[in-house]
Steps between C-alpha positions, in 0.01 A plus 500: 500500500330766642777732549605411148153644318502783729849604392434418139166743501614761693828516230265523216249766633812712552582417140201601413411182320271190606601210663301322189786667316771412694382154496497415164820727437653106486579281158227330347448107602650237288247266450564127389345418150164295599682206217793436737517163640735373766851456421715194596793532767833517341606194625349178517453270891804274370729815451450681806591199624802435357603892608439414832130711514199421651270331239160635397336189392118697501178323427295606179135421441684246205779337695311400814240243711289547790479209739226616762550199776291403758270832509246292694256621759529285776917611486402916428333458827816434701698768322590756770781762369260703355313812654197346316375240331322698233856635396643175474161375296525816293871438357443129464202628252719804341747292425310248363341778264826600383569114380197505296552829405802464344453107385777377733403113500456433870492115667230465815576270769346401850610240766283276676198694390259239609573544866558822727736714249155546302472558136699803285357890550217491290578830336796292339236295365335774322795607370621200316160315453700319208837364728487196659560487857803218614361374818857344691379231737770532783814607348593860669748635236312526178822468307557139692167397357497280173207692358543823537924504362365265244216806411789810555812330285203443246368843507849603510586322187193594290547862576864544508441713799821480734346747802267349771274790698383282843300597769347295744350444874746448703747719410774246709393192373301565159668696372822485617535123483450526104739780470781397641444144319434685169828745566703175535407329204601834293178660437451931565193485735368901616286434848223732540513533872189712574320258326556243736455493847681404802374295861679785622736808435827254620403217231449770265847673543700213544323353167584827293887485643484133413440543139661863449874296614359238246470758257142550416376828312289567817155734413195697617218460252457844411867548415503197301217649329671740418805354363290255298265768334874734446281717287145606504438585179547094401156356451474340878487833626121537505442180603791534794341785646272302621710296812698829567115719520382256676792315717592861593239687622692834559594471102154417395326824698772669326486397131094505552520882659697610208307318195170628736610865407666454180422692171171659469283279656524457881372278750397808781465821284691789638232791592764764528669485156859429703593185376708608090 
């Protein structure tokens, strides 16, 4: 890159013109019209099918459900395939935000909660102060358990919501369990795998190969994000900033060092008139 600008300047001073000049001597930007929404693929899941392509079945803030299982302290604790647990806390918590963000109804579930798995992150709590909380009383898979199919198909039905979003601890058992189980019964389930941890890294990859043969839509929480919001000028976007500001760190400095020196007023005024 160096080499590059070096070239490039030493060209234009023996043009005798600036390299300002040179670099705008380039067509103007086409800019998308700020009314522009996103358009619909050309052909629909059943038809790439039926040609033999890969299917983009995608998520939407209006097609989907959360199911956050078994988020409980006692079984965070034992979760070992990530660096650190404050990562692993901070996109269970992101990716809560994004549910309420976006008004994806979300089910809450916990197993054995009255003994050693402990009760749900309390941050979940907060989050959807209004959602019950099914408390399964010794059935592992919370798709084997009366209560809580009874409270998805229901959901389900009242919605007319056909995608399920699940994360869960563990990532082998809680999630994975469910999936395959909901994949079998026909149902498009998208695991959010970074959202739910592992005992170790070997539980965790053999889980994700598990359900990716299955045929899960597997997912990291900012992607999905991302692929839920589609476009941040819809009217989640302020509210979605929020889990990616503060989920991601490294984003959030960003976004605040730009608004920080943004427009007129800035946040550290610049004594040598450089900043334009």
């Amino acid at each position: 890159m160096k080499r590059t600008f070096k070239t490039l300047a030493t060209a234009a001073a023996l043009a005798g013109v600036s390299t300002l000049a040179v670099a705008q001597d380039r067509p103007a930007d086409i800019v998308s019209p700020i009314t522009d929404g996103t358009l619909a693929l050309q052909s629909t899941p059943a038809e790439a099918r039926a040609a033999g392509r890969s299917a983009y079945d995608k998520p939407t803030a209006e097609n989907s459900i959360m199911l956050f299982v078994d988020h409980q302290v006692g079984l965070m604790a034992s979760v070992r395939d990530f660096a650190q647990a404050s990562g692993y806390k901070a996109n269970v918590v992101s990716l809560a935000q994004m549910a309420k963000a976006m008004d994806i109804p979300v089910l809450l579930t916990s197993s054995n909660a009255q003994w050693q798995n402990g009760d749900i992150l309390p941050e979940l709590k907060e989050i959807f102060p209004d959602q019950p909380i099914i408390r399964r009383t010794g059935i592992i898979n919370a798709y084997e358990d009366p209560t809580f199919r009874k409270a998805l198909l229901d959901l389900m039905a009242e919605t007319g919501r056909t995608h399920i979003i699940i994360s869960g601890v563990t990532l082998g058992t809680c999630v994975a369990l469910p999936t395959l189980s909901l994949i079998n019964d026909g149902y498009q389930v998208i695991p959010v795998v970074d959202a739910s941890g592992a005992w170790s890294a070997y539980e965790a990859d053999a889980a994700i190969a598990r359900m990716g043969n299955a045929g899960a839509q597997l997912q990291s929480v900012f992607a999905l994000g991302a692929e839920l919001q589609a476009d941040w000028k819809r009217p989640s976007g302020n509210d979605m900033l929020l889990p990616f500001t503060e989920g991601l760190p490294e984003y959030g400095w960003i976004v605040q060092g730009f608004w920080n020196n943004a427009g007129e007023t800035r946040a550290v005024a610049d004594p040598f008139g450089l900043v334009k």
